[in-house]
C-alpha positions as CSV (number, residue, x, y, z in Angstrom):
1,X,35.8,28.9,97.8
2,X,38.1,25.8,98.5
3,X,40.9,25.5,95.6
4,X,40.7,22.5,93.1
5,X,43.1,20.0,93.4
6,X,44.0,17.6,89.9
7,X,43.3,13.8,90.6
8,X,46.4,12.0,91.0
9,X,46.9,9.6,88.3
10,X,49.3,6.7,88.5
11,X,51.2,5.6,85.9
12,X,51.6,1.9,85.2
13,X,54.0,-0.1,83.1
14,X,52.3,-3.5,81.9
15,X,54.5,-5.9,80.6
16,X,51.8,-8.9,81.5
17,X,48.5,-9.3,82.7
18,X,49.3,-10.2,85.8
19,X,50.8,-6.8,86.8
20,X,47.1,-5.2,86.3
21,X,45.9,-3.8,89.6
22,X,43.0,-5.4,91.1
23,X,41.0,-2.3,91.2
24,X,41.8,-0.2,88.5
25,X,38.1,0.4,87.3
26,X,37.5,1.4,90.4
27,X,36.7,5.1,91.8
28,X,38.8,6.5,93.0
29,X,42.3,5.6,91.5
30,X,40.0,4.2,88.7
31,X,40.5,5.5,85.2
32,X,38.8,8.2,84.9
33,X,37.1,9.8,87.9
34,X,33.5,9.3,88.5
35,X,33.2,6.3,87.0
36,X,30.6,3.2,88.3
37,X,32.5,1.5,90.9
38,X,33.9,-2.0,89.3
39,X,33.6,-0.6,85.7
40,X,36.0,-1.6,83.1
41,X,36.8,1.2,81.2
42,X,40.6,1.2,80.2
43,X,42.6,3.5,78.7
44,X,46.2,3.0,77.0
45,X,48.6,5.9,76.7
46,X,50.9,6.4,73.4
47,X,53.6,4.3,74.3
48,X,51.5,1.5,74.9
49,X,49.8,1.7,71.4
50,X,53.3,2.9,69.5
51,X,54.4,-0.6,71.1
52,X,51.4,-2.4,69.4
53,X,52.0,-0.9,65.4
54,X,53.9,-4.3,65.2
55,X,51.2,-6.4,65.9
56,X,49.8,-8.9,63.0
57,X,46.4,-7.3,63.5
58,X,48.3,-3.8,62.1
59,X,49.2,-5.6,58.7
60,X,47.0,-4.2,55.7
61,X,45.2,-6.8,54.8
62,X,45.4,-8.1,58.6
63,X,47.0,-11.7,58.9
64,X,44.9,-14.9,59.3
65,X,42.5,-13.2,58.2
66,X,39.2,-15.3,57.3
67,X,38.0,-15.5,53.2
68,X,34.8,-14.3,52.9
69,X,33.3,-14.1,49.3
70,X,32.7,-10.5,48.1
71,X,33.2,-9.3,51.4
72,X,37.2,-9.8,52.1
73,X,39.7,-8.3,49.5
74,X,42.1,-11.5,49.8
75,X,42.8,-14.2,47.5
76,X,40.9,-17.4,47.5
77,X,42.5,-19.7,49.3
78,X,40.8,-22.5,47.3
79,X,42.3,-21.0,43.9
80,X,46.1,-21.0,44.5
81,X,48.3,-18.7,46.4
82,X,46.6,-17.0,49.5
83,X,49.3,-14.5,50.0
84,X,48.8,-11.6,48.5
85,X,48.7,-7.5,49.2
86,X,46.0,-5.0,49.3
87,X,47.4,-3.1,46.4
88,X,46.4,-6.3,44.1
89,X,43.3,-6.5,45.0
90,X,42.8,-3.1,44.5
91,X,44.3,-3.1,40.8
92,X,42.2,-6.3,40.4
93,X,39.1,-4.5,41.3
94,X,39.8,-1.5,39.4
95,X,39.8,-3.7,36.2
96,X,36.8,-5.4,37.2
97,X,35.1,-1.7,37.6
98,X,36.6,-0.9,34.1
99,X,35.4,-4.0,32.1
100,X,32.8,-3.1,29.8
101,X,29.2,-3.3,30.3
102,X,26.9,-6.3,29.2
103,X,24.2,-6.3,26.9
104,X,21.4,-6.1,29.3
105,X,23.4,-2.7,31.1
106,X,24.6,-1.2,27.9
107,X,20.6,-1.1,27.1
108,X,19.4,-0.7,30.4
109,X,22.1,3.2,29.5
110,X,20.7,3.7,26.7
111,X,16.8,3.9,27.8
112,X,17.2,5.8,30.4
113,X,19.2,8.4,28.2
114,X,16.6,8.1,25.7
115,X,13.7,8.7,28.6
116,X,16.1,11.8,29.4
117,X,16.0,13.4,26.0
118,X,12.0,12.5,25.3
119,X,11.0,14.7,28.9
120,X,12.9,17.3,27.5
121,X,11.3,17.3,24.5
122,X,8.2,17.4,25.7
123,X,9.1,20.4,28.1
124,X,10.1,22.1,24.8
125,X,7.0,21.7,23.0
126,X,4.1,22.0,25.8
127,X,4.0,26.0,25.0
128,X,3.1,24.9,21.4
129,X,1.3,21.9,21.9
130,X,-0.2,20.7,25.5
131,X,0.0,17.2,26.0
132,X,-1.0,17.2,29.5
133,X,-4.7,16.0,28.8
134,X,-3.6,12.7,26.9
135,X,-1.0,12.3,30.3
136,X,-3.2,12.7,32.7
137,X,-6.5,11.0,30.7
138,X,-8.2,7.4,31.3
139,X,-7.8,5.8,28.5
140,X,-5.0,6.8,25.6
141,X,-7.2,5.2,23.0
142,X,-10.8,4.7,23.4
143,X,-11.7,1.4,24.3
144,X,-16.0,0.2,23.3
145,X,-15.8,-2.2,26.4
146,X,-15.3,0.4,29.1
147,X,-18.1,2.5,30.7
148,X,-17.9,4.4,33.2
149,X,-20.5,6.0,34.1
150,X,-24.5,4.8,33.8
151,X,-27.4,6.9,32.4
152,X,-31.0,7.1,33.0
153,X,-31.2,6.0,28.9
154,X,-29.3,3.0,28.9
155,X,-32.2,1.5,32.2
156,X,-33.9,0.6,28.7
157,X,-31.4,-2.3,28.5
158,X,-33.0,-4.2,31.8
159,X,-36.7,-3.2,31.3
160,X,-37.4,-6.4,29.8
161,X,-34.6,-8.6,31.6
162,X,-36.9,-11.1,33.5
163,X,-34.3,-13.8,33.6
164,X,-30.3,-15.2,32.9
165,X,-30.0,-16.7,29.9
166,X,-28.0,-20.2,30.3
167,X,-25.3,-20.6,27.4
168,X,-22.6,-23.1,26.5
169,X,-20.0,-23.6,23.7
170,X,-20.5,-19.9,23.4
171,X,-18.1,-18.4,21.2
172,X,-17.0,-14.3,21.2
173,X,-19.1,-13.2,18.2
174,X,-22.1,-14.6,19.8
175,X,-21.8,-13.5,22.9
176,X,-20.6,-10.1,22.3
177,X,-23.9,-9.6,20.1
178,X,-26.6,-11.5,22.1
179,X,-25.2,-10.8,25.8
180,X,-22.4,-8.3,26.0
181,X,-24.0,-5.2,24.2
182,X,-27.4,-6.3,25.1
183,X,-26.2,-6.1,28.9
184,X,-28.2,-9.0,29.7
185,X,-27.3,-11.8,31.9
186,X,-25.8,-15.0,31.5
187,X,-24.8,-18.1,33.0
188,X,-22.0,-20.4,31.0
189,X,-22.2,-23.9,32.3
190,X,-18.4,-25.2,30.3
191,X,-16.6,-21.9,30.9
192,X,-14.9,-23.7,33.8
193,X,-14.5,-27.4,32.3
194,X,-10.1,-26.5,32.5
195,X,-10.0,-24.9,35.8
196,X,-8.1,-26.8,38.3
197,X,-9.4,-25.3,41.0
198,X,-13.4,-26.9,40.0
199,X,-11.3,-30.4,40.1
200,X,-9.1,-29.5,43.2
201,X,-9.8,-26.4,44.9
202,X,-12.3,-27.4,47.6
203,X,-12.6,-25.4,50.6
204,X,-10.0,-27.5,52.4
205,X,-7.6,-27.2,50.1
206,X,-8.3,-23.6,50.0
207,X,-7.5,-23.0,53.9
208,X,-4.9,-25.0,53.3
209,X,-2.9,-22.9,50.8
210,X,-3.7,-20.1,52.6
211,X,-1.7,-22.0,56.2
212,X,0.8,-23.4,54.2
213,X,1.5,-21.1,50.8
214,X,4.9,-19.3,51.6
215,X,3.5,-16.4,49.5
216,X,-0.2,-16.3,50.4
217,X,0.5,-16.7,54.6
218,X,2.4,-13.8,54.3
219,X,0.1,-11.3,52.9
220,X,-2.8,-10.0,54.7
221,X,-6.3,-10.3,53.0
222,X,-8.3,-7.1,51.8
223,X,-11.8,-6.6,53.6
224,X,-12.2,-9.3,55.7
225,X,-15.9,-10.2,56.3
226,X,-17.8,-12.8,58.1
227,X,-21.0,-13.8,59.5
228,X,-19.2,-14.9,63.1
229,X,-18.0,-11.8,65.3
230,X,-15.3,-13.5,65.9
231,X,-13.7,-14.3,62.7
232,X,-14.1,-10.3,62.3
233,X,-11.3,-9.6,64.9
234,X,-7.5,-8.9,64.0
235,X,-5.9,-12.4,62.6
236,X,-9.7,-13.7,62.7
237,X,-8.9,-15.0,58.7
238,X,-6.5,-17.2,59.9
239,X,-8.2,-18.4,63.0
240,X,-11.2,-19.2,60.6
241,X,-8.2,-21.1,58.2
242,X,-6.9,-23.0,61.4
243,X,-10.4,-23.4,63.0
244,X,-11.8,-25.3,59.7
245,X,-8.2,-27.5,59.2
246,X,-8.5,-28.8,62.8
247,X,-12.4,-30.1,62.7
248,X,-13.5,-26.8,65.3
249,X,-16.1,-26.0,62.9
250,X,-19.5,-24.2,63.1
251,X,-21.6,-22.8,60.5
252,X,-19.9,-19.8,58.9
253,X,-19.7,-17.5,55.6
254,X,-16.6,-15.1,55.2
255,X,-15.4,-13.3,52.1
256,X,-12.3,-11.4,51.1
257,X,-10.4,-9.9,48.6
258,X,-6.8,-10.9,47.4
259,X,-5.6,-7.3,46.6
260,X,-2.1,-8.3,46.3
261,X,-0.3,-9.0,43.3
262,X,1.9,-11.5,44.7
263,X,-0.9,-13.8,46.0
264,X,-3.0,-12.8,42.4
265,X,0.1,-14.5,40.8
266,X,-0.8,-18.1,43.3
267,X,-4.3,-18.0,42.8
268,X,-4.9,-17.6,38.9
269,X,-2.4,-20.6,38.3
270,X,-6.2,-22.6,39.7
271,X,-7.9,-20.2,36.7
272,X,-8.2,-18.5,33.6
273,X,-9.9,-15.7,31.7
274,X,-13.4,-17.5,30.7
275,X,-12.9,-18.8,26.9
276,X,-15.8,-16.6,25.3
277,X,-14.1,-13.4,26.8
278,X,-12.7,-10.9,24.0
279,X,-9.2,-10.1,24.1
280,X,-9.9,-6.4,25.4
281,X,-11.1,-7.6,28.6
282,X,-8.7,-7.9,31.0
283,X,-8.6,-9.4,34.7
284,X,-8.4,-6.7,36.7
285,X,-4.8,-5.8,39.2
286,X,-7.0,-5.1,42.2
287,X,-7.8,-8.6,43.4
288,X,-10.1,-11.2,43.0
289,X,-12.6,-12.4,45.9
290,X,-13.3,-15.2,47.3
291,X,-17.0,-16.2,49.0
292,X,-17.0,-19.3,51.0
293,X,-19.4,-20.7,53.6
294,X,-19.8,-24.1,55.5
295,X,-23.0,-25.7,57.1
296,X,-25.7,-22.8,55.8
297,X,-28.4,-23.9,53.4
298,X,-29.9,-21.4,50.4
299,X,-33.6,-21.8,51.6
300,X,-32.8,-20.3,55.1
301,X,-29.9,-18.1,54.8
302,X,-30.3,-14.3,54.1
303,X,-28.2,-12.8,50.7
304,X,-25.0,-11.0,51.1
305,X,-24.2,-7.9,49.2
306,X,-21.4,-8.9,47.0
307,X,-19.0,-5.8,47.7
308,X,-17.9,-5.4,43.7
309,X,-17.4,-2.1,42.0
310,X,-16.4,-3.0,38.6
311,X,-18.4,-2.4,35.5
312,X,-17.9,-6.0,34.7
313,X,-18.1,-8.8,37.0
314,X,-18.1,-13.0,36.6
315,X,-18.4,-15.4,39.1
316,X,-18.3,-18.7,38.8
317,X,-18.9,-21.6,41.2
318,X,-16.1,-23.9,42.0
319,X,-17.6,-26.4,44.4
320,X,-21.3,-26.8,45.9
321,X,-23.8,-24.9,44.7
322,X,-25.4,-21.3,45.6
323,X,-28.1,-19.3,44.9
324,X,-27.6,-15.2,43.5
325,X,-30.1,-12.6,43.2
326,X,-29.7,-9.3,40.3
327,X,-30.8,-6.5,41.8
328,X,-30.9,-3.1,39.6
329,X,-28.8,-0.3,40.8
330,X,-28.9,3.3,40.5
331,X,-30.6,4.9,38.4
332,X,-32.5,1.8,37.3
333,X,-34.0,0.1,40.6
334,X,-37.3,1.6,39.9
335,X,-37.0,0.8,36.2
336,X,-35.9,-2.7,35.9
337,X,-36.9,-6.3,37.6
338,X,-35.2,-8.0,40.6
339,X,-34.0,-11.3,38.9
340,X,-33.9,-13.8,41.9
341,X,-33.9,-17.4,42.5
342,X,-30.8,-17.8,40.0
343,X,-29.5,-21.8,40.8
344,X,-25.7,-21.8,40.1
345,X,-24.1,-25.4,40.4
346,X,-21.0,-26.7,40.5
347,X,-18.7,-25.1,37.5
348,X,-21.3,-22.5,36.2
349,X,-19.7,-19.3,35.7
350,X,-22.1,-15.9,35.8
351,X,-21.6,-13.0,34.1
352,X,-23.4,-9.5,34.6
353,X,-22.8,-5.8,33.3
354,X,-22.7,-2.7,35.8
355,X,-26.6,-2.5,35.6
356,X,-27.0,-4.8,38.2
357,X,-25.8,-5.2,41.8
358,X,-24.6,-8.8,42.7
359,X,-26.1,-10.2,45.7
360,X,-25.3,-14.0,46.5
361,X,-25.1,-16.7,49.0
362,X,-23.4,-20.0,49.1
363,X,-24.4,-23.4,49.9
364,X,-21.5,-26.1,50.1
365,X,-22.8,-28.9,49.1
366,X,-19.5,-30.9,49.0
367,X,-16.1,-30.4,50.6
């Protein structure tokens, strides 16, 4: 075994650049051995940075230093005096982190303290009382507009449904008592007489919020559906948007659910909670949908299942017309009536209870 031998190393004084060997990343008599021929790795020995402790880029806070707001710990240079030492900014700091609190923090303290001492209450008391079925229930109070669930017993509510009643001016007392717990049916022609979006909201102006809507173009849509393959693809609701702005148009229905909140908060500035509503029923947080279609006409076209799970539903029509068909559901198709042929113009808003399944389709009449 041959012995080892040290590299030699060769040390420099540098008093100017120009004393710098020409090949000192180089290996050998580089650096540091085994290093990539022409590399630039340099090292600087302790009398080279003792030498250096009296540059200006030592000083604490460095010198020429740039003022950056809330990022520097200098002076403003716009307020007076820019000298200044790193001591004074500290102390000025540590007063700011002693001031006392606002209103809104001093508050923000105290709930969370108070949130503290009500868990541990209730930790105290769940051997003597258990709480945990109000926690982890539905509904804290019971609310006469909700319903789960549908029995065999309640079918008796469509047996004789042969048809939508057509109401306007309706007010709440009425229509809770002649629709809402009758579960029937109902189409309200002036529910949407406010809306901006039956004045404004055609379906151009529609793709078009969606393209240009800071909010809306960057959220992706829920359930994405249409009658073209293509449109069906990844991006296809913005190829359909783009397609439609540009004149490429073909006959097409698409639907889709707004399951954002942030886009929910764009869309219901167009619309409100229909007038004749009570005050208990709420607009759901899990979207709204959106059915539109361009070029198809009601006598030729086949329905489309309306993909809605809640126990109550309203549609309404904002431009065009369309056509809807009530179909009973589970356990009451072989109980209850199909109601077809249901004519919705521009403006009508429908209303139906969990008895029926909505199936639609839509005919633009207007863009």
């Amino acid at each position: 075994m041959s012995n080892s031998e040290g590299i030699p190393i060769r040390r420099l004084v540098i008093n100017d650049p120009k004393d710098m060997p020409l090949h000192y990343g180089e290996t050998p008599g580089g650096s540091i051995y085994s290093t990539t021929p022409g590399g630039t790795r340099i090292y600087y020995d302790r009398t080279f940075l003792l030498s250096r402790r009296d540059s200006p880029l030592t000083r604490s806070p460095p010198s020429k230093l740039p003022y950056i707001p809330e990022v520097t710990l200098i002076p403003d240079p716009s307020k007076g005096d820019s000298s200044g030492s790193n001591s004074t900014n500290q102390d000025e700091t540590s007063e700011q982190q002693k001031s006392p609190l606002t209103k809104k923090e001093f508050i923000y303290e105290i709930y969370f303290v108070f949130l503290s001492f009500i868990r541990l209450l209730l930790i105290k008391i769940l051997p003597i009382w258990d709480w945990t079925t109000i926690y982890t229930s539905a509904c804290f109070v019971n609310n006469p507009f909700f319903n789960n669930s549908l029995e065999l017993s309640e079918c008796d509510k469509c047996i004789n449904t042969t048809g939508v009643l057509r109401e306007s001016n309706v007010t709440f007392f009425n229509f809770t008592k002649t629709v809402y717990l009758k579960h029937l049916p109902v189409i309200v022609d002036d529910a949407t007489q406010t809306w901006t979006a039956t004045r404004k909201l055609n379906l151009k102006k529609l793709f078009k919020l969606y393209v240009e809507d800071p909010i809306l173009s960057e959220h992706d849509l829920c359930r994405f559906e249409s009658n073209i393959r293509l449109y069906n693809q990844p991006g296809g609701a913005d190829r359909l948007f783009n397609d439609y702005l540009s004149n490429t148009r073909r006959p097409f229905m698409a639907q889709w659910n707004n399951c954002k909140r942030e886009t929910l908060k764009v869309l219901r500035s167009y619309y409100s909670k229909p007038y004749f509503l009570p005050a208990s029923v709420g607009q759901t947080l899990m979207g709204n949908w959106f059915f539109v279609s361009f070029g198809l006409h009601k006598e030729t076209e086949p329905l489309q299942k309306i993909p809605l799970g809640e126990n109550w539903v309203w549609i309404a029509q904002l431009q065009g017309a369309g056509r809807i068909e009530l179909r009973p559901k589970y356990p009451c198709e072989n109980l209850c009536k199909i109601i077809d042929a249901i004519e919705l113009n521009h403006g009508d808003l429908s209303t139906y209870l969990n008895l029926f399944i909505h199936i639609y389709t839509m005919h633009f009449t207007s863009h």
